[in-house]
C-alpha positions in Angstrom: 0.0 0.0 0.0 1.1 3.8 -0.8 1.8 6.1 1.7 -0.3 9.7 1.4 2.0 12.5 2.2 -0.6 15.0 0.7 -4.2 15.1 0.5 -5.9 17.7 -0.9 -9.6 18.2 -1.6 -12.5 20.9 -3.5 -13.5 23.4 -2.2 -17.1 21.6 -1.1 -14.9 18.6 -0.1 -16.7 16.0 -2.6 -13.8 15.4 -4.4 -10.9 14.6 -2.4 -7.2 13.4 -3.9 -4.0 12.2 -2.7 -0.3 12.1 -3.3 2.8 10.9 -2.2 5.8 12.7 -3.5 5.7 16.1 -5.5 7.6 16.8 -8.8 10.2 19.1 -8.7 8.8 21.5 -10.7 5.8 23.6 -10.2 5.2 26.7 -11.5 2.6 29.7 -11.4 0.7 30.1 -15.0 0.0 33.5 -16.2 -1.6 32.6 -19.6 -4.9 33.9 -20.3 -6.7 30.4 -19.9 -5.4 29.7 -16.5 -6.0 33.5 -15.1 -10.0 32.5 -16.6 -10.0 29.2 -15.0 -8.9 30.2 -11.5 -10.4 33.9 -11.4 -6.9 35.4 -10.5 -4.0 36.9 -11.4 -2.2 33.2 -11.5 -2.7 29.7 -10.8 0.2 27.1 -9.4 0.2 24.0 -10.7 2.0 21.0 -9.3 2.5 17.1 -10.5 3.1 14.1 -9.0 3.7 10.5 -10.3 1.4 8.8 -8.0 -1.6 11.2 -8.0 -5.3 9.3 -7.6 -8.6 10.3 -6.7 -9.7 9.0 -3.1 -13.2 10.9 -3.2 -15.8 12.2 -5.7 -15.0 11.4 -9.0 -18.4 11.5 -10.2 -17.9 15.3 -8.9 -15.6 16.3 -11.8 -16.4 17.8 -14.9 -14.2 18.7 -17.5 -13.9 21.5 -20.1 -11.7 21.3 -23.0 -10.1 24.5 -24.1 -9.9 25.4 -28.2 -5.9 24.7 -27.7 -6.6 20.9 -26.8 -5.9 21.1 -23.3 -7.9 19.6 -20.6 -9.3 21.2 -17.1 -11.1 19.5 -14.5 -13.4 21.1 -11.7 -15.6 20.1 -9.3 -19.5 20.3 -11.0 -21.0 21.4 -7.4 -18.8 24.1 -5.9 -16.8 24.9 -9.2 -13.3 24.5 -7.3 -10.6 24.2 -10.0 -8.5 20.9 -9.6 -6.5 19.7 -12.7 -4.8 20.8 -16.0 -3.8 18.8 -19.1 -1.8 20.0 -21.8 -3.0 18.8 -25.6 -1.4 15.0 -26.0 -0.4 14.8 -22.8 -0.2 12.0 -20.9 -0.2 13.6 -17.0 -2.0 15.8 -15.7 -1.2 18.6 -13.4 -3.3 19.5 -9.8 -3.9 23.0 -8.6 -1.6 23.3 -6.0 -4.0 25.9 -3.6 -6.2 22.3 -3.1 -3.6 21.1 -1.2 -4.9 20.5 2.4 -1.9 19.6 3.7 0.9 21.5 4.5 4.1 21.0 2.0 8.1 22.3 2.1 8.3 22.4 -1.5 7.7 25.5 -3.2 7.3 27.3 -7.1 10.3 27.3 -8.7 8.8 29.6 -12.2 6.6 31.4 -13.8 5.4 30.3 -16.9 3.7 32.3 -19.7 4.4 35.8 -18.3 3.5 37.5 -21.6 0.0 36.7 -21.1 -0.2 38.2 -17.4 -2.4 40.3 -15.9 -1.7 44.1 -16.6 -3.0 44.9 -13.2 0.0 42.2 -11.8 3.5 42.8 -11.1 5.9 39.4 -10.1 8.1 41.0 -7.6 9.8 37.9 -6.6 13.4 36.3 -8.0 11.7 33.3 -9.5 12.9 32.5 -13.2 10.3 34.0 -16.0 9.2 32.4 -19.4 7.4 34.4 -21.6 5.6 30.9 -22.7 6.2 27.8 -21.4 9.0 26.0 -19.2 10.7 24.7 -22.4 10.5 28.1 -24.2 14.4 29.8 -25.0 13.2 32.8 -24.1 13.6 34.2 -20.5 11.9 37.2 -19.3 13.6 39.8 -17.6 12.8 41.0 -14.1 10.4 43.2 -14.3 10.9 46.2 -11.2 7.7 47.5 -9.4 
């Protein structure tokens, strides 16, 4: 049997998840999509190679965006949960579900093109203008 280091949960607490170990990296998303999805300035997504659903499955309900990728929320209290890239073959959890408490932290941001105007990222965290794999880095920005 797997040990649960993390559990994390919606917002009504129908759909509950768990995990053992977190990836590495995990990263706050400025693109438009994720901004939309969450209703602020960023989300933080996490991964983990043993996520699973402990709870409430018959909760979730999906919406696919017109770039391919995948988002999961609960259908009752609307909490957002998970993100899947086009062809993909993990997903991704919102890391604010977390119910537990973790040491790791965001190592990123991703898509900072696409932030909010109205949002300045005042810490030392590296910045893509697109994705983790894109060349181009973008500079501090100072408030």
């Amino acid at each position: 049997m797997q040990q649960t280091h993390y559990t994390g949960s919606c917002l009504c607490g129908e759909i509950q998840f768990a995990v053992s170990e977190l990836d590495r990296e995990m990263a706050h998303c400025h693109c438009t999509m994720c901004r939309k999805f969450h209703g602020a300035a960023f989300s933080t997504f996490a991964s983990a190679k043993d996520f699973r659903w402990l709870a409430g499955e018959d909760f979730l309900a999906s919406y696919i965006g017109n770039n391919g990728s995948q988002r999961q929320f609960c259908r009752q209290c609307g909490s957002s949960l998970t993100f899947r890239a086009a062809g993909a073959e993990h997903f991704e959890f919102a890391l604010a579900a977390l119910d537990t408490p973790i040491s790791e932290h965001p190592d990123a941001h991703v898509w900072v093109d696409n932030r909010a105007n109205w949002h300045n990222i005042t810490d030392d965290l590296p910045q893509f203008s697109g994705g983790r794999g894109c060349e181009c880095r973008h500079q501090q920005e100072t408030p």
